[in-house]
Biopython code that builds the backbone (N, CA, C, O; Angstrom):
import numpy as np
from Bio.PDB.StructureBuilder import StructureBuilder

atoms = [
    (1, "UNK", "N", (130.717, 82.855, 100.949)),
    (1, "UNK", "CA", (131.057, 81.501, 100.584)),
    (1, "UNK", "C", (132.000, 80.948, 101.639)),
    (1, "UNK", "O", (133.043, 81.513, 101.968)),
    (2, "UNK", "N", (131.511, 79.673, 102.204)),
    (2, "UNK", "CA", (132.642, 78.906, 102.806)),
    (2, "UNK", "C", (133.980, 78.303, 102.318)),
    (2, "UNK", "O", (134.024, 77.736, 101.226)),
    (3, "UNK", "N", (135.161, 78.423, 103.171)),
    (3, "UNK", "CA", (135.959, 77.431, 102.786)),
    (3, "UNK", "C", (135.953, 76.125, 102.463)),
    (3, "UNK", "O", (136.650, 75.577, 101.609)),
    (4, "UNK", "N", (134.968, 75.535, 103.328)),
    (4, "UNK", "CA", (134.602, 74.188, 103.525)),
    (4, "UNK", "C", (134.119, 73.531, 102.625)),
    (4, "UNK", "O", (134.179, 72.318, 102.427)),
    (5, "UNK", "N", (133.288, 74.877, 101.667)),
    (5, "UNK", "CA", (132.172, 74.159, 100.602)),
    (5, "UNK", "C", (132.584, 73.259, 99.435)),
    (5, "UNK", "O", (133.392, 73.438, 98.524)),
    (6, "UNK", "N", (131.931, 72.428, 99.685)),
    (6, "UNK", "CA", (132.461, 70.780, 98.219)),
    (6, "UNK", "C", (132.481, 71.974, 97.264)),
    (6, "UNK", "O", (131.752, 72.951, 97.434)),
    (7, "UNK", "N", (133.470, 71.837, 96.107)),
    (7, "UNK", "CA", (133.266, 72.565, 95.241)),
    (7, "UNK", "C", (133.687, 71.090, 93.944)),
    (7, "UNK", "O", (134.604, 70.348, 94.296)),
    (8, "UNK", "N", (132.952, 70.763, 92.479)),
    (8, "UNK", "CA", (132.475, 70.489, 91.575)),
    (8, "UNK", "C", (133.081, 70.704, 90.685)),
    (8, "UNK", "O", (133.689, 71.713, 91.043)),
    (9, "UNK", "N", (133.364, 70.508, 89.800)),
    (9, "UNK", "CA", (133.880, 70.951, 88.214)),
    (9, "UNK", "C", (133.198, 69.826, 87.326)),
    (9, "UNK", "O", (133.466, 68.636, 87.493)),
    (10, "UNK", "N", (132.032, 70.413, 86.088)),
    (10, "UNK", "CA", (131.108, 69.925, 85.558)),
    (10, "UNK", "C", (131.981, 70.057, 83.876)),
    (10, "UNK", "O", (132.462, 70.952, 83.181)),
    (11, "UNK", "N", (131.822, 68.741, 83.821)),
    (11, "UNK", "CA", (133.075, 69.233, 82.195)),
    (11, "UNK", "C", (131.402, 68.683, 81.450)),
    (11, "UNK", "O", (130.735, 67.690, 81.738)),
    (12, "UNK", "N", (131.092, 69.910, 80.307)),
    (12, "UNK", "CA", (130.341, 69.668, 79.359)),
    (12, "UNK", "C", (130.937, 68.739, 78.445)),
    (12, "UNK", "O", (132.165, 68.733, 78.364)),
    (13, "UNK", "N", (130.469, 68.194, 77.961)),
    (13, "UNK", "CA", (131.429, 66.810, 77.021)),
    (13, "UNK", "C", (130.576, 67.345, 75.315)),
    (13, "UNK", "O", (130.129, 66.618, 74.429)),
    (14, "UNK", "N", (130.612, 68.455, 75.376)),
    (14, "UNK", "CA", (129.828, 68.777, 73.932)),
    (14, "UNK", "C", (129.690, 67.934, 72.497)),
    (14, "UNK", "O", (130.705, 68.200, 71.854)),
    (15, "UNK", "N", (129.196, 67.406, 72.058)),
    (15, "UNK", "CA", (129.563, 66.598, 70.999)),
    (15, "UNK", "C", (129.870, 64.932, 71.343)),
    (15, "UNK", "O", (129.993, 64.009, 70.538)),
    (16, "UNK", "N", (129.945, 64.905, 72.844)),
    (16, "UNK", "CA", (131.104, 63.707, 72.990)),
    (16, "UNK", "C", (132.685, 64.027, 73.102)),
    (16, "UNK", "O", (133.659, 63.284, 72.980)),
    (17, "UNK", "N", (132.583, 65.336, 73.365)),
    (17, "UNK", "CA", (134.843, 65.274, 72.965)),
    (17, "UNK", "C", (134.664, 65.322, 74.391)),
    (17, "UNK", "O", (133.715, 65.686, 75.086)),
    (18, "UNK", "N", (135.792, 64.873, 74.656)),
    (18, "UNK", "CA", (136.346, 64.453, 76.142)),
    (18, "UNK", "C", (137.096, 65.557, 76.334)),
    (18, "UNK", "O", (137.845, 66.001, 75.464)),
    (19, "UNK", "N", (136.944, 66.084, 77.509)),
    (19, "UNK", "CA", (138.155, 67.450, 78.248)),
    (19, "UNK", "C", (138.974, 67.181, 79.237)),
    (19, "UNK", "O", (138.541, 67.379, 80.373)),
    (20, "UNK", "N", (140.237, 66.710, 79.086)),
    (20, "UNK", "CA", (140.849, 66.516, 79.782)),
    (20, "UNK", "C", (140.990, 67.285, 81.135)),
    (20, "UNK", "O", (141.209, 68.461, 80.844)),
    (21, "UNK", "N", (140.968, 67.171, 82.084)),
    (21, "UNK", "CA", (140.901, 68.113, 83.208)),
    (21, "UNK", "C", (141.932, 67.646, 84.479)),
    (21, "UNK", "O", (141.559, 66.803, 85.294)),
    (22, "UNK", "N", (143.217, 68.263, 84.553)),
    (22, "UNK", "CA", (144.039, 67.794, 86.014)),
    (22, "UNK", "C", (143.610, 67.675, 87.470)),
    (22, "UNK", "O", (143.623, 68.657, 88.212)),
    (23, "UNK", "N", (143.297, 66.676, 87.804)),
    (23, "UNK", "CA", (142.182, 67.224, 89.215)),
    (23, "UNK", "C", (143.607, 67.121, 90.070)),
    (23, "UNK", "O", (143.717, 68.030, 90.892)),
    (24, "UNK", "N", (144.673, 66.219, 90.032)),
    (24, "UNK", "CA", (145.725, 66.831, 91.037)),
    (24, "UNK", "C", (146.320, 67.857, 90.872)),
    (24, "UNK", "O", (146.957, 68.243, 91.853)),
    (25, "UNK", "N", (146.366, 68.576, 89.817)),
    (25, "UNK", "CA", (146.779, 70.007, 89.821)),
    (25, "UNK", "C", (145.971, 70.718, 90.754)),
    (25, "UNK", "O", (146.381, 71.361, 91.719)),
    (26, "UNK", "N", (144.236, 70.475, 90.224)),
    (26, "UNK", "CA", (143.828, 71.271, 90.710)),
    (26, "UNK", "C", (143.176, 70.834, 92.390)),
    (26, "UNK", "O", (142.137, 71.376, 92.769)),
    (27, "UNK", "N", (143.603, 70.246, 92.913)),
    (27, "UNK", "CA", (143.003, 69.488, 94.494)),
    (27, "UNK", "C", (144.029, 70.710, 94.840)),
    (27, "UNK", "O", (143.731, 71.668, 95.554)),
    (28, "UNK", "N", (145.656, 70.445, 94.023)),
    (28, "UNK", "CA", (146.835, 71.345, 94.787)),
    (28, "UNK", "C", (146.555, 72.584, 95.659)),
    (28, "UNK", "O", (146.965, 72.850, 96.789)),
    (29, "UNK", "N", (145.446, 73.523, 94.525)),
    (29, "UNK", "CA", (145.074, 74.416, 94.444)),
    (29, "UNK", "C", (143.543, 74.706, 95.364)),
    (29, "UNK", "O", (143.139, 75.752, 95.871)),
    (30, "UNK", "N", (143.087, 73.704, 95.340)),
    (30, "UNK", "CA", (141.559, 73.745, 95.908)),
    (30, "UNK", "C", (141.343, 72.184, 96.401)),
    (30, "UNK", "O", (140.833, 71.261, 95.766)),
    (31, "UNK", "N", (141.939, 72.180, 97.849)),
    (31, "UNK", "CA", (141.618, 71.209, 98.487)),
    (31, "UNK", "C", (140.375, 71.158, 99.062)),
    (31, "UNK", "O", (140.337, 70.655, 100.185)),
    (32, "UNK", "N", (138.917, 71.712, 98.380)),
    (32, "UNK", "CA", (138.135, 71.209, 98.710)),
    (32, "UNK", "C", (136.942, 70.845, 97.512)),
    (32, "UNK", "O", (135.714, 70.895, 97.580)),
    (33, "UNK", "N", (137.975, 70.412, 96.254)),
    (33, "UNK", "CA", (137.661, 69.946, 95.379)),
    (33, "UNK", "C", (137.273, 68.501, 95.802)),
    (33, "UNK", "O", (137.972, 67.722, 96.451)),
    (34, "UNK", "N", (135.557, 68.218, 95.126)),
    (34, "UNK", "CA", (135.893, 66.977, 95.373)),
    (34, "UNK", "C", (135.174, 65.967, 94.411)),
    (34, "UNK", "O", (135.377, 64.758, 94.520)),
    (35, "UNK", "N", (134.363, 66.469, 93.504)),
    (35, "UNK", "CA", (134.835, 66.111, 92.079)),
    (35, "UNK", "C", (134.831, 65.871, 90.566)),
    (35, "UNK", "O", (133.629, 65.640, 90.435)),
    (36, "UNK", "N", (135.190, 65.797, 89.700)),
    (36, "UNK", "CA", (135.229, 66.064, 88.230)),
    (36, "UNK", "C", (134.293, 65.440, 87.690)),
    (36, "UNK", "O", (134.480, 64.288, 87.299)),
    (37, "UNK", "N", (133.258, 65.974, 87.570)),
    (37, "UNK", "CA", (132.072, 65.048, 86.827)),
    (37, "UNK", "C", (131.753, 65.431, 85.456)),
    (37, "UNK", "O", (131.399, 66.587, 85.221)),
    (38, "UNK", "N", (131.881, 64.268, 84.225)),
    (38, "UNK", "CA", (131.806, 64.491, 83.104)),
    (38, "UNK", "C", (130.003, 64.377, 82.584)),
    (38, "UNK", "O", (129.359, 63.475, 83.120)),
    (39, "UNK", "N", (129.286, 65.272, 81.591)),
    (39, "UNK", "CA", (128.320, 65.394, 81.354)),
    (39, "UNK", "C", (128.309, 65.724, 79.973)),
    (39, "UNK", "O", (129.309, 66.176, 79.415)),
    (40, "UNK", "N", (127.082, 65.493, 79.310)),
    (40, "UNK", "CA", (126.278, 66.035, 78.234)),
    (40, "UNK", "C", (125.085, 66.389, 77.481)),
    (40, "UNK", "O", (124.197, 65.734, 76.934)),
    (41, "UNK", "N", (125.470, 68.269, 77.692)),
    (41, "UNK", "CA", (124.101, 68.793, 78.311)),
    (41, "UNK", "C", (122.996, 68.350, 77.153)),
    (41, "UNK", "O", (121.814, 68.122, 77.409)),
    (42, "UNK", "N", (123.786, 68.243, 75.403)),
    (42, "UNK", "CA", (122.732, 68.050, 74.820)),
    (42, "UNK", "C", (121.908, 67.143, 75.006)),
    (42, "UNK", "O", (120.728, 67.493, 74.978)),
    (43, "UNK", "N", (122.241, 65.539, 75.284)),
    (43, "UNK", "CA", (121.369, 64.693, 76.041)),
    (43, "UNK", "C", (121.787, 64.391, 77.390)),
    (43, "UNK", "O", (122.265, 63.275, 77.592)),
    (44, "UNK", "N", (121.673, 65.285, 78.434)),
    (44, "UNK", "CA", (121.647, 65.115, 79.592)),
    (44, "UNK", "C", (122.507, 63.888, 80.415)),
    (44, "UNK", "O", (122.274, 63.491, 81.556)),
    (45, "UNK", "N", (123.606, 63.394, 79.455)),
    (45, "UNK", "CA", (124.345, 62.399, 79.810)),
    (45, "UNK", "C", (124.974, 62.647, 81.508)),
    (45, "UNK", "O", (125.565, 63.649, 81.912)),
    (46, "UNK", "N", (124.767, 61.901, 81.981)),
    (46, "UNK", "CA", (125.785, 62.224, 83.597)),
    (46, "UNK", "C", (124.818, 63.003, 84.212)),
    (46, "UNK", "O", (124.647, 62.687, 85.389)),
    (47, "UNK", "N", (124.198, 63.822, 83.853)),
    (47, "UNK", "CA", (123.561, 64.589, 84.861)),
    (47, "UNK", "C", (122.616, 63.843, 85.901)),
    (47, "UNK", "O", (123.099, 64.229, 86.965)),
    (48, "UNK", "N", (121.428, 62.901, 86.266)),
    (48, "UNK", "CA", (121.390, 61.977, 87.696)),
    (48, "UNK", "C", (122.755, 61.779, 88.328)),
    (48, "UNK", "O", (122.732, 61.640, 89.551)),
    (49, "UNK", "N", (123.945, 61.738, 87.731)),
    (49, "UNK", "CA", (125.120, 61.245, 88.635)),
    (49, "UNK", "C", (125.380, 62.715, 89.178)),
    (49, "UNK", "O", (125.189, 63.030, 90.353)),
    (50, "UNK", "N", (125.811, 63.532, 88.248)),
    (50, "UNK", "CA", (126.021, 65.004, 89.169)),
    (50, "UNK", "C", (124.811, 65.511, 90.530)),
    (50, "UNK", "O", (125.014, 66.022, 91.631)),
    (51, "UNK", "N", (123.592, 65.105, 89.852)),
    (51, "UNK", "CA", (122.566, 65.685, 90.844)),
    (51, "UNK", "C", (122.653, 64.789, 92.076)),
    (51, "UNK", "O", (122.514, 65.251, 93.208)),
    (52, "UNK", "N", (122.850, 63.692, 91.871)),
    (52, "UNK", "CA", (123.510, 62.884, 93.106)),
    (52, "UNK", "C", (124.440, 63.356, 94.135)),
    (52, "UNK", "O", (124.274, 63.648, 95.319)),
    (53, "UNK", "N", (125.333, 63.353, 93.464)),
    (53, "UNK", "CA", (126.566, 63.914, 94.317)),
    (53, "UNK", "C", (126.282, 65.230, 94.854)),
    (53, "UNK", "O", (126.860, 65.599, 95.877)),
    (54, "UNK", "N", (125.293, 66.104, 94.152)),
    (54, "UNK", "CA", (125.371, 67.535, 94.607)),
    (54, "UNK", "C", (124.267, 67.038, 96.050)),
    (54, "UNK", "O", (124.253, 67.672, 97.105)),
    (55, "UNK", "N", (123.610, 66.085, 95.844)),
    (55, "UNK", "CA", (122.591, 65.988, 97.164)),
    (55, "UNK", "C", (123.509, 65.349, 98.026)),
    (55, "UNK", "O", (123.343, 65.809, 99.155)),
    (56, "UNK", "N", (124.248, 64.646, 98.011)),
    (56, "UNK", "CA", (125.292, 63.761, 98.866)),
    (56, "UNK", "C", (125.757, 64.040, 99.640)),
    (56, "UNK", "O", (125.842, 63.502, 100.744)),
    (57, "UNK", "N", (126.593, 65.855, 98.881)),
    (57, "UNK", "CA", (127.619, 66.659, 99.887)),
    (57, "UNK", "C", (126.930, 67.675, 100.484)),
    (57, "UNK", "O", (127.499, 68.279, 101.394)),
    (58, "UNK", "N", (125.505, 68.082, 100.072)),
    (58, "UNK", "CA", (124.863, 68.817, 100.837)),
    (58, "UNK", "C", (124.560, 68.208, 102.033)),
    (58, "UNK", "O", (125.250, 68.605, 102.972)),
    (59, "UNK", "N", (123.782, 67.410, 102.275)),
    (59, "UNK", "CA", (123.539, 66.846, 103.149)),
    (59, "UNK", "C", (124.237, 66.435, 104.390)),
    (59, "UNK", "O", (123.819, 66.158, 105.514)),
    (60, "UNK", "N", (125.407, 66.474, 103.870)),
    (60, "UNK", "CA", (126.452, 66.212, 104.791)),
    (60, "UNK", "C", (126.911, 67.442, 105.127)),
    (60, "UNK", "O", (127.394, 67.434, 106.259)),
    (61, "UNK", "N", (126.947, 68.448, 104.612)),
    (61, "UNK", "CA", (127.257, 69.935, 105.427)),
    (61, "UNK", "C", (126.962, 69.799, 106.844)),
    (61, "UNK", "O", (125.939, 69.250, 107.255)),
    (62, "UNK", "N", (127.922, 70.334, 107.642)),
    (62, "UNK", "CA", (127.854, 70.722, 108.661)),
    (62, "UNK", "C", (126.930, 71.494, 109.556)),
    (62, "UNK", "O", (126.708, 71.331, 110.756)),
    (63, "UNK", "N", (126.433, 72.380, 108.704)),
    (63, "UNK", "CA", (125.083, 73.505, 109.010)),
    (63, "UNK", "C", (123.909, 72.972, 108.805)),
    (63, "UNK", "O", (123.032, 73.246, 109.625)),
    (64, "UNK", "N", (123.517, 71.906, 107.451)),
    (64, "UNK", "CA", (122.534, 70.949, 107.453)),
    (64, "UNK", "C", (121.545, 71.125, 108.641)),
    (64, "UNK", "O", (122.077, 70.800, 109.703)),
    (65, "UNK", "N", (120.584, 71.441, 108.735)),
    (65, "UNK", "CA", (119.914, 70.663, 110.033)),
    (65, "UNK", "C", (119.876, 71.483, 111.510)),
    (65, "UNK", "O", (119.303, 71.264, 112.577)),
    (66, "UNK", "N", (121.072, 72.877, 110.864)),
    (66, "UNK", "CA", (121.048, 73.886, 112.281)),
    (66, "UNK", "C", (119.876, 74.633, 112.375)),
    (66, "UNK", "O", (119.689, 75.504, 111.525)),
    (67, "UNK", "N", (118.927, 74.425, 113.388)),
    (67, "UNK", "CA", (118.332, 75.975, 113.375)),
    (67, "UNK", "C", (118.461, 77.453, 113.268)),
    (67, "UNK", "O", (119.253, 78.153, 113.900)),
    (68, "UNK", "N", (117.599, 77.835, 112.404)),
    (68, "UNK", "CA", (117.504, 79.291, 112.103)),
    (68, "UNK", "C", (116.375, 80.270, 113.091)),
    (68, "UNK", "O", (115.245, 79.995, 113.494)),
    (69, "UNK", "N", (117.015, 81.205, 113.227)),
    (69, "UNK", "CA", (116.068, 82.334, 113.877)),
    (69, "UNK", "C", (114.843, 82.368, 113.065)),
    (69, "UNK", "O", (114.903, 82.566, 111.851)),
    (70, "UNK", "N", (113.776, 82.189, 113.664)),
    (70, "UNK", "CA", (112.589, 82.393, 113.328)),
    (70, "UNK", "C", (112.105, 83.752, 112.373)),
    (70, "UNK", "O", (111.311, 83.777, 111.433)),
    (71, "UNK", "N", (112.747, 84.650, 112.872)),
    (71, "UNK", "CA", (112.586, 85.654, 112.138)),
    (71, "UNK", "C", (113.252, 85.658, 110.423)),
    (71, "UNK", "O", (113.050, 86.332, 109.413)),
    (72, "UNK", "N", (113.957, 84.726, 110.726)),
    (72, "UNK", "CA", (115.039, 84.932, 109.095)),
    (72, "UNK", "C", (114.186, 84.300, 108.542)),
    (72, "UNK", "O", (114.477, 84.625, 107.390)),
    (73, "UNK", "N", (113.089, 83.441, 108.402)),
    (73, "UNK", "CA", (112.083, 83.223, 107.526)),
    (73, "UNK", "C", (111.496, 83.966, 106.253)),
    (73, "UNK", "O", (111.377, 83.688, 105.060)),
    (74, "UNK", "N", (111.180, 85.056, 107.080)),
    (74, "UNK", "CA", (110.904, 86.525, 106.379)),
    (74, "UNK", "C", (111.336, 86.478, 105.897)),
    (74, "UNK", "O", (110.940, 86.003, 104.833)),
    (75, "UNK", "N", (113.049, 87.007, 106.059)),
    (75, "UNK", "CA", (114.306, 87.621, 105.193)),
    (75, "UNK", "C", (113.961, 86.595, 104.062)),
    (75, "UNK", "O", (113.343, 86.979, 103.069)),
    (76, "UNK", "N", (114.324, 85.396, 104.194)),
    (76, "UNK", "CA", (114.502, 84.201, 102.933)),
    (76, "UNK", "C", (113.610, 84.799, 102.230)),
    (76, "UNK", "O", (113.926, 85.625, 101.374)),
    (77, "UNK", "N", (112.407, 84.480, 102.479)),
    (77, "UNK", "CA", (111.214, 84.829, 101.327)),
    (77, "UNK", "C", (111.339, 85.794, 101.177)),
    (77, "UNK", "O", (112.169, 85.787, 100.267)),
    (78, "UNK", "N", (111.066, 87.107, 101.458)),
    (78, "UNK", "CA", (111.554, 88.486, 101.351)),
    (78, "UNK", "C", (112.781, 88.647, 99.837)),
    (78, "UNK", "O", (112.736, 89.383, 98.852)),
    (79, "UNK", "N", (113.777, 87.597, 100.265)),
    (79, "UNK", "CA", (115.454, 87.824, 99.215)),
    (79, "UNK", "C", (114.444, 86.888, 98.111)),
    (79, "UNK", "O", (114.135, 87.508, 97.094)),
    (80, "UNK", "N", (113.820, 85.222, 98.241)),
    (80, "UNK", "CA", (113.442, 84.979, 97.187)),
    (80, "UNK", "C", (112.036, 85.648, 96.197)),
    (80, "UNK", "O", (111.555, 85.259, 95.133)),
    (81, "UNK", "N", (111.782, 86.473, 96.846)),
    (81, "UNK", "CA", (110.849, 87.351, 96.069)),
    (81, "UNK", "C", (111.277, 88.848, 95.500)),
    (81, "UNK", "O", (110.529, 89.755, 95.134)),
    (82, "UNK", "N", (112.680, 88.811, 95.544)),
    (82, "UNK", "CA", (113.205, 89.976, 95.244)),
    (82, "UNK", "C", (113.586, 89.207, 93.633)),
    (82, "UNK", "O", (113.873, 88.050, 93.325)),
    (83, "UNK", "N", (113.404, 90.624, 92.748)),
    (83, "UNK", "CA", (114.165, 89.596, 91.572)),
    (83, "UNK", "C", (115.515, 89.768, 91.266)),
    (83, "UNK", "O", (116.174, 89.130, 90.445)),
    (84, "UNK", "N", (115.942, 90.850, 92.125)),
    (84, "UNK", "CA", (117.624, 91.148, 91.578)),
    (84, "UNK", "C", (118.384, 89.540, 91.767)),
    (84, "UNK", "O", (117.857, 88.721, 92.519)),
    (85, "UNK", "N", (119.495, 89.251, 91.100)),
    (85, "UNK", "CA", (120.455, 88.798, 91.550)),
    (85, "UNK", "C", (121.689, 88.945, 92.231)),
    (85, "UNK", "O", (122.681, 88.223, 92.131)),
    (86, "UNK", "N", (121.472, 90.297, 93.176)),
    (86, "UNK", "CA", (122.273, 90.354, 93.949)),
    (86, "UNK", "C", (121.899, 92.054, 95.220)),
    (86, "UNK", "O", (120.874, 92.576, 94.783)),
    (87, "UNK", "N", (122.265, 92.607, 96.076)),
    (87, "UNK", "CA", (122.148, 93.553, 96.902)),
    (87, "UNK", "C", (122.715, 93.951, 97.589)),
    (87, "UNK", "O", (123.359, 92.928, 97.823)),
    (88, "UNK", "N", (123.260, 94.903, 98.461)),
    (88, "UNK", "CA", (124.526, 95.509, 98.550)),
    (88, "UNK", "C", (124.483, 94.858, 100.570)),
    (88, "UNK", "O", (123.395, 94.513, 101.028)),
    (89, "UNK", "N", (125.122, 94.832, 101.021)),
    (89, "UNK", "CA", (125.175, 94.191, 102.102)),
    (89, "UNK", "C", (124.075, 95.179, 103.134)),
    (89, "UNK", "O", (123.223, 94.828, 103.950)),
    (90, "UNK", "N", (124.452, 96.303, 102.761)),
    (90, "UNK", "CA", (123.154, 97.551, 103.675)),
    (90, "UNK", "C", (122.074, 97.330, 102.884)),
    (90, "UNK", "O", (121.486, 98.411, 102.909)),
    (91, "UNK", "N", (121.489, 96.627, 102.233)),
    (91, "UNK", "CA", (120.563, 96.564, 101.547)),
    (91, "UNK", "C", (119.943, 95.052, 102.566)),
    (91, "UNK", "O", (118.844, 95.103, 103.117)),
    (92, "UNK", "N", (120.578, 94.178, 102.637)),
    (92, "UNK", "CA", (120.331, 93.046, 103.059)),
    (92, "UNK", "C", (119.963, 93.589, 104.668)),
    (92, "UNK", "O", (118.865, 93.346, 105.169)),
    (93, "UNK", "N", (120.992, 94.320, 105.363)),
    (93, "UNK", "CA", (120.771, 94.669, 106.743)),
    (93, "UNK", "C", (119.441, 95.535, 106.874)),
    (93, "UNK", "O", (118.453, 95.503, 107.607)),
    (94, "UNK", "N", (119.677, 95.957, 106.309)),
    (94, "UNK", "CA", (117.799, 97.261, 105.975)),
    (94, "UNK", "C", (116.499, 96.234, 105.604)),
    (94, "UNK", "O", (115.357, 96.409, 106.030)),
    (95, "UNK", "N", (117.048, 94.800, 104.457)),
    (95, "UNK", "CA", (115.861, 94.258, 104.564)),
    (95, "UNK", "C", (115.536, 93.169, 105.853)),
    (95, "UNK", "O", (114.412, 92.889, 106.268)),
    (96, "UNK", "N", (116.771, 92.664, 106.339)),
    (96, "UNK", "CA", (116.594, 92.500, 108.095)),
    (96, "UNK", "C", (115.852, 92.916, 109.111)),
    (96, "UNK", "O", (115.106, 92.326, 109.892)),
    (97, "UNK", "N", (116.232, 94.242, 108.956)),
    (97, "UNK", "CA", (115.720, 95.441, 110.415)),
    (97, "UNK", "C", (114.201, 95.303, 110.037)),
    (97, "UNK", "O", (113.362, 94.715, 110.720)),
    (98, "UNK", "N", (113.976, 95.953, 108.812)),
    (98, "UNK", "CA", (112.634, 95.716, 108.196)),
    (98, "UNK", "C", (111.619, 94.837, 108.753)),
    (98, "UNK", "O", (110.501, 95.111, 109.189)),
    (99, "UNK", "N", (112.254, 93.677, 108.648)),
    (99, "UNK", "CA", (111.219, 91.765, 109.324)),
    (99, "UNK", "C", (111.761, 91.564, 110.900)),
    (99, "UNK", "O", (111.588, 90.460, 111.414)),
    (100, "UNK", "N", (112.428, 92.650, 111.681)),
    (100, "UNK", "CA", (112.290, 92.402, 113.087)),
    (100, "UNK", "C", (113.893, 91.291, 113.411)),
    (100, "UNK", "O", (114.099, 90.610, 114.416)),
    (101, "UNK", "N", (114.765, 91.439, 112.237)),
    (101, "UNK", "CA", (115.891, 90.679, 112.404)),
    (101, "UNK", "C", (117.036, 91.600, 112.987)),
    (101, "UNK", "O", (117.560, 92.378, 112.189)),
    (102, "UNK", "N", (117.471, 91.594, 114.273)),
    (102, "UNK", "CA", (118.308, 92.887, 114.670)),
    (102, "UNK", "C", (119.394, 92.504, 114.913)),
    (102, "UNK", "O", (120.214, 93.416, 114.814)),
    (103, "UNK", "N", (119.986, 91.174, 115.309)),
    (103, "UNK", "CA", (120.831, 90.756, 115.799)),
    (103, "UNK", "C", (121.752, 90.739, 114.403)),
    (103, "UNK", "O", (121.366, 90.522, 113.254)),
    (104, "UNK", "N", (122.833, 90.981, 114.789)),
    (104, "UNK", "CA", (123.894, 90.787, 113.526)),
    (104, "UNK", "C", (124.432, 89.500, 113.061)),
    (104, "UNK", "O", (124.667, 89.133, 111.909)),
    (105, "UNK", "N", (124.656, 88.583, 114.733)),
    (105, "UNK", "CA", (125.013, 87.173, 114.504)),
    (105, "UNK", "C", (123.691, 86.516, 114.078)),
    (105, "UNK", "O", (123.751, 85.300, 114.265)),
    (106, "UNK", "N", (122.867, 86.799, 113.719)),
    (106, "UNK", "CA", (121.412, 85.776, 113.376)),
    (106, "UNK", "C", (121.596, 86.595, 112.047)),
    (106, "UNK", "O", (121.212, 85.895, 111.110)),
    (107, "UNK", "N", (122.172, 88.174, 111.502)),
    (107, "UNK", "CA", (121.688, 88.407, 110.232)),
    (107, "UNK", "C", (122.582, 87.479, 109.548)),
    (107, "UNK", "O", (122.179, 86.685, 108.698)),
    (108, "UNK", "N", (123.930, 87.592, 109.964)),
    (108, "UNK", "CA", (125.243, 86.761, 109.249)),
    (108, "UNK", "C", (124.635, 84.919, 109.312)),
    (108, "UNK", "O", (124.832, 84.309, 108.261)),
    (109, "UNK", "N", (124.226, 84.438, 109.998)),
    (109, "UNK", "CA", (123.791, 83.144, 110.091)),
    (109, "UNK", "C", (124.755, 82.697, 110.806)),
    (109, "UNK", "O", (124.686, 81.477, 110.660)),
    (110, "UNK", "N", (126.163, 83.079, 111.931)),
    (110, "UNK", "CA", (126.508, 82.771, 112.263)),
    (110, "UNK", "C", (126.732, 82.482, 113.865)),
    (110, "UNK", "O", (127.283, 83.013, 114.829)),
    (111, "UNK", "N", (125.850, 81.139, 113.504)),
    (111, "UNK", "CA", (125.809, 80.397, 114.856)),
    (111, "UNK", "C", (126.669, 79.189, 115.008)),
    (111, "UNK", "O", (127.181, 78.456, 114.162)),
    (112, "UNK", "N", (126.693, 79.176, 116.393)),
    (112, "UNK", "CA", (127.687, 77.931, 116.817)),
    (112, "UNK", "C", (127.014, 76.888, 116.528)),
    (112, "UNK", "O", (125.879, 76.960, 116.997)),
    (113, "UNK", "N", (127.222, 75.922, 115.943)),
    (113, "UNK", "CA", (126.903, 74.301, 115.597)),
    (113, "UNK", "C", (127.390, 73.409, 116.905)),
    (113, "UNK", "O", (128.549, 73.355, 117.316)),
    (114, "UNK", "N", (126.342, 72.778, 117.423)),
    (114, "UNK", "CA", (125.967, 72.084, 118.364)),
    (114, "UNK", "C", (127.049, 70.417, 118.029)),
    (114, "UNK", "O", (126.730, 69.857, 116.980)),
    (115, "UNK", "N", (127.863, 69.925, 118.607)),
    (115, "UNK", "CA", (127.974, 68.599, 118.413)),
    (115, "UNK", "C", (126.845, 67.624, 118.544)),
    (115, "UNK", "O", (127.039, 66.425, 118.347)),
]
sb = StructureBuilder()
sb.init_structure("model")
sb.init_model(0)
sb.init_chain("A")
sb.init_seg("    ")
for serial, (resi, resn, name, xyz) in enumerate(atoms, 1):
    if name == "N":
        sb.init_residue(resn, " ", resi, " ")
    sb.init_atom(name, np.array(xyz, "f"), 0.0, 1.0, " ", f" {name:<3s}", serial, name[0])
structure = sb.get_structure()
């Protein structure tokens, strides 16, 4: 997980009761809060506004739009056809080596971003 990443706080509004929530407490704490969106899941109240915003700040990521090693194709499909929800980091490097991914900075995804 990045530092950078927008991070969300989705207040279920169950019933209609309102949840009070400190967002300057919590910005204090997580300045990369960016922001408190009220919803209700039983009728889907707010949710187009959350799915909004979640496309908003993606898009604007920094990595957005970087190219990937050709080979990590594989890997992706490879991890989304796995059904675990999760794998041990030598597990991920083994399913790498596996699809011809050797480089460590292409397994990590960490490439330099182009201005």
């Amino acid at each position: 997980m990045s530092d950078k990443s927008p991070v969300f706080i989705i207040k279920n509004e169950k019933q209609d009761r309102q949840c009070e929530v400190d967002g300057g407490k919590l910005r204090g704490e997580f300045e990369n809060l960016k922001e408190i969106l009220p919803t209700n899941l039983a009728d889907n109240r707010g949710l187009a506004e959350i799915k909004k915003a979640i496309q908003l700040y993606i898009s604007n990521l920094e990595h957005v739009g970087t190219p990937l090693p050709k080979l990590w194709v594989r890997v992706r499909i490879a991890l989304e056809n796995d059904s675990r929800n999760y794998i041990s980091v030598e597990e991920y490097f083994t399913l790498c080596r596996v699809n011809n991914l050797t480089d460590k900075k292409d397994m990590l995804l960490k490439r330099s971003i182009s201005p």
